[in-house]
C-alpha positions in Angstrom: 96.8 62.5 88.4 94.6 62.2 91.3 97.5 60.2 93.3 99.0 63.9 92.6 96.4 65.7 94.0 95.9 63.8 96.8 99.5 64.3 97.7 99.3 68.0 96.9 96.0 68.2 99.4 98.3 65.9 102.1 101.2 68.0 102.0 99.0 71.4 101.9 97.5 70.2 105.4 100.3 69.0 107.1 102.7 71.7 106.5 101.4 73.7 109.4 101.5 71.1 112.0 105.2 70.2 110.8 106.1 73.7 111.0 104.4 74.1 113.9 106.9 71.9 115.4 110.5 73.3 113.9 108.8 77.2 114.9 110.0 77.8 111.2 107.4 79.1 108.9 106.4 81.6 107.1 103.0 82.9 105.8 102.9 84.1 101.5 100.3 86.4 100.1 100.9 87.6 96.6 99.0 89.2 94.0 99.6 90.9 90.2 99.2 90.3 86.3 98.7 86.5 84.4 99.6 86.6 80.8 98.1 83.9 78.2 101.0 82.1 76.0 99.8 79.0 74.4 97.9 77.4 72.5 96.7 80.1 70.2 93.0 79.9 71.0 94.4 80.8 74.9 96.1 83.4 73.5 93.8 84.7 71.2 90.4 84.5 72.2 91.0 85.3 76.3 93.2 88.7 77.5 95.8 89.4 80.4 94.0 88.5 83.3 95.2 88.9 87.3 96.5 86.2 89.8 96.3 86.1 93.5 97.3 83.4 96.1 98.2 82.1 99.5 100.8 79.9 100.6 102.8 78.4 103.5 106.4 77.5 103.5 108.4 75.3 105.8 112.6 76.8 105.7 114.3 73.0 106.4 117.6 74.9 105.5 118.6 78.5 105.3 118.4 78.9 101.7 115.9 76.1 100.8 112.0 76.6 101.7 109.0 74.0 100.9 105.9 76.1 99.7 102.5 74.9 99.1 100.6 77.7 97.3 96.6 77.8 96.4 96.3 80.1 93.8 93.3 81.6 91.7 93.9 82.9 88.0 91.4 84.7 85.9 91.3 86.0 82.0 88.9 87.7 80.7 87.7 87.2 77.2 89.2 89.3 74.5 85.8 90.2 73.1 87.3 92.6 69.7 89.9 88.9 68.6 86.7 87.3 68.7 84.7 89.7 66.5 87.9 89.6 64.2 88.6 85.9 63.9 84.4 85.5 63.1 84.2 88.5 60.8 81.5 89.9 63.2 80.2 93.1 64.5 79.0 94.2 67.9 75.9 94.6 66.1 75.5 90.9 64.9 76.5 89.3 68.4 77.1 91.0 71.9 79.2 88.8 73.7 78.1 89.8 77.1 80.4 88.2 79.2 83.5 85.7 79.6 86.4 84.4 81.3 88.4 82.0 82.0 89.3 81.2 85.7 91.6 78.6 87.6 92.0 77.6 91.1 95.1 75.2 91.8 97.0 73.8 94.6 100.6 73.8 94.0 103.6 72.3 95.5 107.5 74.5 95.6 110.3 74.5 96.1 112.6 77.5 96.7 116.3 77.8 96.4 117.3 81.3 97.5 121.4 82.6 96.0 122.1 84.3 99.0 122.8 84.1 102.9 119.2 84.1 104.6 117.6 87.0 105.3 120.2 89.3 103.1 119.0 92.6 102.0 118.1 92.1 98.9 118.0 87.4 97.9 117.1 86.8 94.2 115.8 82.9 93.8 114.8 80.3 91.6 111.5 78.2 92.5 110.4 75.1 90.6 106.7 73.2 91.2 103.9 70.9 90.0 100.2 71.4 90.7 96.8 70.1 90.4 94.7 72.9 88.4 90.8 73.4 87.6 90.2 75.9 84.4 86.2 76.6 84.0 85.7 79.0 81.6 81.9 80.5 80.8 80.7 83.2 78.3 77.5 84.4 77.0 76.7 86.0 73.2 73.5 87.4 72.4 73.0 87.3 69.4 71.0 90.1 67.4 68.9 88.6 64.5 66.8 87.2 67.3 67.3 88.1 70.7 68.8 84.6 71.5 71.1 84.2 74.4 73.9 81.5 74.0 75.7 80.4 77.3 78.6 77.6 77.1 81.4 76.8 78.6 83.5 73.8 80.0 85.5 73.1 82.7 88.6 70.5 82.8 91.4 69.6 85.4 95.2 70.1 84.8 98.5 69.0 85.5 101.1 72.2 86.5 104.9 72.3 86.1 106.3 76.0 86.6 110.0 77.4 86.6 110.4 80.6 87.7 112.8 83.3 89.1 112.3 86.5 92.0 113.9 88.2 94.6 113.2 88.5 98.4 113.5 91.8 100.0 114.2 91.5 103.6 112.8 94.9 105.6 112.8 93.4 109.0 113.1 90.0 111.1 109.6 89.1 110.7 108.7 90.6 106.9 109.9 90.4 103.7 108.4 91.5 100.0 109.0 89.3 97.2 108.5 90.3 93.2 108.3 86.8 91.4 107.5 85.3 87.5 107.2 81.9 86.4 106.3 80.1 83.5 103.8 78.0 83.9 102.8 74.4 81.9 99.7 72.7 81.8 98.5 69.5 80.8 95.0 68.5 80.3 93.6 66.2 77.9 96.4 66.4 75.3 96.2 70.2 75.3 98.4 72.9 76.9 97.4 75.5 78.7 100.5 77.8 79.7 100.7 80.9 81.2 103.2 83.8 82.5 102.1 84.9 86.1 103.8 88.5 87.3 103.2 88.9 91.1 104.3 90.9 94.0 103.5 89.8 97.7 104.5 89.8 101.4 106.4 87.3 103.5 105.4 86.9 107.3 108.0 84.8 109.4 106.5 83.2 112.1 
């Protein structure tokens, strides 16, 4: 796994300097909605959260660009699942806080369906990664005043498959809508996730 990352980190730093070179680049920023899916304590315990990111992309043929993205994820912790899966109240513990939050480097590749630079150019993108998921929340609990903070932090291997469109409004930007699925694997436990995002493509 760290042979992974090393490459991701290699790739991530080069890119500019080869793109530099063929003057065929672009520049990704991208935002929107990240939706828990599995395992069931993901899904219960933490909510929707949000998702932004920022990426270069080498285009070494007109319909195929290389992407390396770093991306930040964050899900807040579903505070009224939690008082239900316990049998607890508000008034027995306050959980003050919580999230979960991931910052990963990802490599992509994109294979756009249409001519480059048409109108409107649905793809399909497929990548791996090298994730960090920290999560952190505090309960206070009521009997006696007591604050409980705990958390954990682990890394994770990323495969995604997803599916968006380009939409080309001049030479030098397009906007993109995009969703992937997203697999993680860390310590014999999944960690997957739907990402929603919209964003902005600058051709340099």
């Amino acid at each position: 796994m760290k042979l992974i990352f090393y490459l991701l980190i290699l790739f991530f730093l080069t890119s500019p300097i080869v793109m530099a070179q063929e003057k065929s680049f672009e520049l990704i920023i991208n935002g929107g909605f990240s939706f828990p899916t599995t395992p069931n304590n993901f899904t219960d315990y933490w909510d929707n959260g949000y998702n932004i990111g920022v990426g270069v992309g080498y285009r070494f043929k007109p319909q195929i660009t290389a992407i390396a993205f770093l991306l930040y994820n964050d899900f807040p912790i579903n505070k009224n699942s939690i008082y239900s899966e316990l049998g607890l109240s508000e008034s027995d513990v306050n959980i003050q806080e919580g999230s979960i939050n991931s910052i990963g480097l990802t490599a992509n590749l994109k294979f756009n369906l249409t001519e480059y630079k048409s109108v409107i150019s649905p793809f399909i993108q497929l990548g791996i990664g090298y994730y960090r998921f920290s999560s952190e929340a505090s309960l206070s609990i009521s009997a006696n005043d007591e604050v409980i903070t705990f958390g954990d932090s682990r890394g994770a291997l990323i495969w995604s498959i997803g599916v968006g469109s380009d939409f080309n409004v001049n030479e030098r930007i397009s906007l993109f809508l995009y969703t992937d699925y997203r697999i993680g694997y860390s310590d014999n436990v999944q960690l997957n996730y739907l990402p929603i995002a919209v964003g902005v493509i600058f051709n340099l």
